[in-house]
N, C-alpha and C positions, 0 to 999 in steps of 0.2 A: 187435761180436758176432762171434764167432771162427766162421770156417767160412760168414759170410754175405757175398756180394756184390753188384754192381750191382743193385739191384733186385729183391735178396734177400729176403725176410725171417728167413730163417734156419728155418724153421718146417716147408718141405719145400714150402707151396704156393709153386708158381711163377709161378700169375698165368697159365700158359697151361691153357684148358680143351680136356682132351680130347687133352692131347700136339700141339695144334695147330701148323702149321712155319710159318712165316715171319713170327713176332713177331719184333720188333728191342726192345730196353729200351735207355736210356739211363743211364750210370753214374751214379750219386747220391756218389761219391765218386772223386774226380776224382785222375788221377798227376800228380805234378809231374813237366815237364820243363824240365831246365835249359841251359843255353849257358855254353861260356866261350871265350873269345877274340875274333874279329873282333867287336865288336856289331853293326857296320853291316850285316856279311851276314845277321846273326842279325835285323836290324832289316829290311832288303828283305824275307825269305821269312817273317817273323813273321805277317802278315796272310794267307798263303796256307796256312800251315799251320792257320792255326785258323779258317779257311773250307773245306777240304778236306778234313783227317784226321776230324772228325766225321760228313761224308758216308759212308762207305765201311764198311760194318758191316763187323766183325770177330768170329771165335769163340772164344766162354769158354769152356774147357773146364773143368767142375767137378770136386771131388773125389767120393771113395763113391760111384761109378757111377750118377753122378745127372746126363742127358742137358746137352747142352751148348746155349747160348743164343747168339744172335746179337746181339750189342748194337754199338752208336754209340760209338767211342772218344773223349773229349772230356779235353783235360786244360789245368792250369794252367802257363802258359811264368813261369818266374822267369831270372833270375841267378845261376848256382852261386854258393854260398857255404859255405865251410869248415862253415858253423853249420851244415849241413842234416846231416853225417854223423854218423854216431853216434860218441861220446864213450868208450864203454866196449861190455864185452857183444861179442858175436860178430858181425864184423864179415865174415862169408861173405856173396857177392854174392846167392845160390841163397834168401837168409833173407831179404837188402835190400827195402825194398819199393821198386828204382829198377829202373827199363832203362838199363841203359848202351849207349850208340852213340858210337863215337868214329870221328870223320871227318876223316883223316890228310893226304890226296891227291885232289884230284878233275883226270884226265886232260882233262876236256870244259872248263878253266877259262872258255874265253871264251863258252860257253855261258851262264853264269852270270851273266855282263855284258850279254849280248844279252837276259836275260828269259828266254828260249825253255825252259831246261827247269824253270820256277816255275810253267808251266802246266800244265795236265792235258787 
């Protein structure tokens, strides 16, 4: 349904009474994120991110000035693979339904061996 999200129904009710603040919704349709290169680091920090990143509400900001919701980010970890991009059609990042993060260099290397920054 075009224009509906997390916990949408598309319809305008939001499920909060009275404009009330501090509901959190959890997303009903989940972003994939993917990894590519080392798997092994991607395999150490894989259990910490999908005990963590759904902790930590985040805000949706909606379209048509229709107030913004606090929800629980929760998404699917895959494998990049050539099959997920699209084949034809407009291939602008701004339209993709991905986040891209790409992680070139990390100065703190031996951090990342020691554990110390996969905690929170």
């Amino acid at each position: 349904m075009e224009g509906a999200g997390p916990g949408d129904s598309g319809n305008g009710d939001t499920g909060e009474s009275g404009g009330e603040s501090g509901v959190v919704y959890t997303m009903e349709n989940k972003p994939i994120v993917t990894c590519a290169g080392d798997q092994n680091l991607f395999t150490a920090v894989y259990s910490n991110l999908t005990q963590q990143l759904p902790r930590e509400p985040m805000e949706w900001r909606r379209a048509y000035g229709r107030a913004p919701k606090m929800i629980h980010l929760e998404s699917n970890f895959v494998q990049f693979k050539e099959e997920l991009l699209p084949k034809e059609g407009n291939k602008a990042l701004l339209t993709f339904p991905f986040l891209h993060i790409y992680w070139t260099e990390c100065c703190v290397s031996s951090g990342y061996g020691a554990g110390s920054l996969l905690t929170s």
